[in-house]
ROPABA-338719 format. One record per residue (C-alpha): x, y, z; residue in one letter. Coordinates in Angstrom, 2 decimals, m for minus. Example, Ala and Ser with C-alpha at 12.3 -4.5 7.8 and 13.67 -1.06 7.14 Angstrom:
<nodes>
(node (12.30, m4.50, 7.80), 'A') (node (13.67, m1.06, 7.14), 'S') 
</nodes>
This chain:
<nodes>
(node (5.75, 26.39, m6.08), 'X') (node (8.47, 24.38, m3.92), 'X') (node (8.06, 20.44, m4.25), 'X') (node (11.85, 19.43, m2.29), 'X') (node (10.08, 18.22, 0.67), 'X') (node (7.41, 16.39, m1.37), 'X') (node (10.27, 14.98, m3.72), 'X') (node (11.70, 13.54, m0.41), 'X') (node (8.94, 12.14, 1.09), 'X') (node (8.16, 10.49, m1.57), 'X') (node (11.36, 8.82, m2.50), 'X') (node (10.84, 6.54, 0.53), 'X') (node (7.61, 5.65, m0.69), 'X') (node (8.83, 5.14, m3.86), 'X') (node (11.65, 2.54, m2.34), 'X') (node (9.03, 0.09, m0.10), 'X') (node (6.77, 0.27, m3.36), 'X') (node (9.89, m1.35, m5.38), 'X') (node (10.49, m3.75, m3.39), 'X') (node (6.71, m4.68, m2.69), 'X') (node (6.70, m5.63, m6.68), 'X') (node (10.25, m7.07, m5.85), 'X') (node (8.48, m9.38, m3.43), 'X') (node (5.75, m10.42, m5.75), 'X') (node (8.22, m11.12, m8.11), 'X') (node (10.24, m13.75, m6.32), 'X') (node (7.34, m14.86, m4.15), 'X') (node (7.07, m18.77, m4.78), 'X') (node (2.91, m19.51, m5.50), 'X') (node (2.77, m21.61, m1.93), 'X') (node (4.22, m19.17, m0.02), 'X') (node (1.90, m16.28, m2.00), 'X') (node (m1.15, m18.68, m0.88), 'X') (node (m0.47, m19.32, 2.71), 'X') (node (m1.15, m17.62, 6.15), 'X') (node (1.61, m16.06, 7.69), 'X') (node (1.41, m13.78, 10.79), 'X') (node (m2.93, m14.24, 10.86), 'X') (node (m3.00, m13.30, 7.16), 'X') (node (m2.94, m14.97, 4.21), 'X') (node (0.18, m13.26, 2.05), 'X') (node (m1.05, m12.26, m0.68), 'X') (node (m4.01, m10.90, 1.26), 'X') (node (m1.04, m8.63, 3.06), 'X') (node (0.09, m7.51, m0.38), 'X') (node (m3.73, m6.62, m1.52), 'X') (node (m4.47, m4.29, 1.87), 'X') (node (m1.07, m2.64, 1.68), 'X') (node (m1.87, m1.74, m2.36), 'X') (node (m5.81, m0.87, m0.98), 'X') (node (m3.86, 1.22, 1.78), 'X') (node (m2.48, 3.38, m0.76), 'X') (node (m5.47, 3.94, m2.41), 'X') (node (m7.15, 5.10, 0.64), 'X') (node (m4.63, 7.76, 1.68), 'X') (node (m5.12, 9.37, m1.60), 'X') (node (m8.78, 9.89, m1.80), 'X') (node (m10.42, 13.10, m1.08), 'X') (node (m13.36, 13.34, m1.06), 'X') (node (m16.42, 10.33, 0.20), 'X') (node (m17.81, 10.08, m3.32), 'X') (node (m14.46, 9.40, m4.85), 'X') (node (m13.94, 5.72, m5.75), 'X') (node (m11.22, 2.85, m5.23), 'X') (node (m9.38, 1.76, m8.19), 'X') (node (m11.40, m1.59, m8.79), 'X') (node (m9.88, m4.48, m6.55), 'X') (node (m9.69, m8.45, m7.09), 'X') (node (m10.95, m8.59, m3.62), 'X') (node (m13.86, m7.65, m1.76), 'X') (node (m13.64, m4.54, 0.25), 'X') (node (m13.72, m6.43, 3.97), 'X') (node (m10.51, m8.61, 2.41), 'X') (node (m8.51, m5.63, 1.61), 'X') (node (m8.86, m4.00, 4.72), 'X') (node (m8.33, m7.39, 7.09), 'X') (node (m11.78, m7.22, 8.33), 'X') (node (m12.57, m10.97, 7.32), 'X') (node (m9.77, m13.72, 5.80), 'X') (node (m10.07, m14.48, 2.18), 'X') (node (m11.26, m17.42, 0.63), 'X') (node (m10.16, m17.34, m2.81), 'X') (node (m6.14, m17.01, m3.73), 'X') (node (m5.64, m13.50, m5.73), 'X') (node (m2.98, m13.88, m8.31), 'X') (node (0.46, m12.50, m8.62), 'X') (node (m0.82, m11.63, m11.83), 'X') (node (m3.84, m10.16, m10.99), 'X') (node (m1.99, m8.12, m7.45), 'X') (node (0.63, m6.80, m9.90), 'X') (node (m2.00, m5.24, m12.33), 'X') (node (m4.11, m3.63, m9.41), 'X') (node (m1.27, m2.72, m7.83), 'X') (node (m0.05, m0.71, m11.09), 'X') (node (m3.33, 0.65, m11.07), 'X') (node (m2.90, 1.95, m7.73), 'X') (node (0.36, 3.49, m7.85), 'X') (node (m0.33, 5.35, m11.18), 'X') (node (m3.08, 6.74, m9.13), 'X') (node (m1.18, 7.32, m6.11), 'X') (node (1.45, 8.81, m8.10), 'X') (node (m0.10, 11.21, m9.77), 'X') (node (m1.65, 12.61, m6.92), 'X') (node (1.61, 12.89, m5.48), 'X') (node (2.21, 14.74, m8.33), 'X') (node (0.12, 17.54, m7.55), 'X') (node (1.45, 18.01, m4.18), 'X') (node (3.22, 21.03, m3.17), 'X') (node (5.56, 21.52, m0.11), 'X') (node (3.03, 24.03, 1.12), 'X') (node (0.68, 21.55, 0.81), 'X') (node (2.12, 19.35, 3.48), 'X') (node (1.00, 21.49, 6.12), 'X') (node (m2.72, 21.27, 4.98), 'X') (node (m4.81, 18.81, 7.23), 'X') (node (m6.47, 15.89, 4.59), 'X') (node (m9.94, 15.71, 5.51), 'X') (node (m11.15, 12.78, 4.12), 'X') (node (m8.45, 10.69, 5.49), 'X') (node (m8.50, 12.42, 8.91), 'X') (node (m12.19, 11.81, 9.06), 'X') (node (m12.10, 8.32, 8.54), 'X') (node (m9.04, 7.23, 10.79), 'X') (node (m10.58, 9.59, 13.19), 'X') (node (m7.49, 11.69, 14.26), 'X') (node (m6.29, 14.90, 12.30), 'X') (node (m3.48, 13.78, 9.73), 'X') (node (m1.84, 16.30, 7.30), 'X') (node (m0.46, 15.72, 4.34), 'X') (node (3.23, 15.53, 5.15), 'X') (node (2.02, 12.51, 7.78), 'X') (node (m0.32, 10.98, 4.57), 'X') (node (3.08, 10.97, 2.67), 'X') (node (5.03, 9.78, 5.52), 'X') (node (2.26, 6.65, 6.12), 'X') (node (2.86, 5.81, 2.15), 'X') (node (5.81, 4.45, 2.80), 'X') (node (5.52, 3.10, 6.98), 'X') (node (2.47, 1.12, 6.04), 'X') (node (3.95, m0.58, 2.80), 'X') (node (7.30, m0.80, 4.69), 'X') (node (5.24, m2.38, 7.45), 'X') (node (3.37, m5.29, 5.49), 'X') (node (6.07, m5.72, 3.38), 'X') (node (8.07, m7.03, 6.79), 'X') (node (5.25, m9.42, 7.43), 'X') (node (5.51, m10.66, 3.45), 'X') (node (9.37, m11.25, 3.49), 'X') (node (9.51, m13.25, 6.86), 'X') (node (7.27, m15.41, 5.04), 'X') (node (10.22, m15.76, 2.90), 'X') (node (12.58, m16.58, 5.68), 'X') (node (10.21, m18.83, 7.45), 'X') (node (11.02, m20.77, 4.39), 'X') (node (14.61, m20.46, 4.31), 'X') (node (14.70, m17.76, 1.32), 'X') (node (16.08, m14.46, 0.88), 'X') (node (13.68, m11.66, 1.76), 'X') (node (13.60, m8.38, m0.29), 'X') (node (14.59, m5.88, 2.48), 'X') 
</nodes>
């Protein structure tokens, strides 16, 4: 049972998830709690960790990790009110990739191939795995761009 492919597929993931806790780590509080590009940041950080939860589950019955936000936050259906913590991002987003990772886990390359249902179903366009692994990484990579030109918009270093 080949995993090659799946080993690098996942190593980009693996990269824009590193520097996503990069981010949170050097994120000054202000910038964490204000809006930047319609969003507030942290609120970025929380739908691209509730992102990777999504792409991961198979079935309709199977549950999110539990969230500091409610579920119309995470997804950027409706601003949120009340600032989530580094603190509190950091531990759901642990929860998260242990979650995401050991799914990954499981993967083989034939596997790529395979349409994911669940996730197909609810973005409403057929998506395989291979393009599931792929979004891992284009989505975080994504909001992560958003996060550090908060950074530069304050005259710091972003992470990427």
């Amino acid at each position: 049972m080949s995993r090659a492919i799946v080993a690098e597929l996942e190593s980009p993931y693996q990269r824009a998830w590193g520097l996503m806790c990069q981010f949170m780590d050097v994120c000054p509080d202000e910038i964490w709690a204000e809006t930047n590009g319609g969003w507030p940041v942290w609120q970025q950080v929380a739908h691209t960790v509730a992102v990777l939860n999504f792409f991961i589950l198979e079935n309709d019955d199977d549950t999110f990790v539990p969230a500091p936000a409610e579920f119309g936050v995470l997804m950027l259906k409706e601003q949120g009110q009340q600032v989530v913590s580094k603190e509190a991002m950091k531990a759901y987003g642990a929860a998260v990739k242990a979650a995401v990772d050991a799914r990954v886990a499981k993967l083989t390359d034939a596997d790529l191939t395979r349409v994911q249902e669940r996730v197909s179903k609810k973005i409403g366009r057929e998506l395989t795995y291979g393009a599931v692994m792929v979004m891992l990484a284009s989505h975080t990579t994504h909001h992560l761009g958003s996060c550090d030109a908060a950074l530069r918009d304050h005259g710091l270093p972003g992470v990427f």
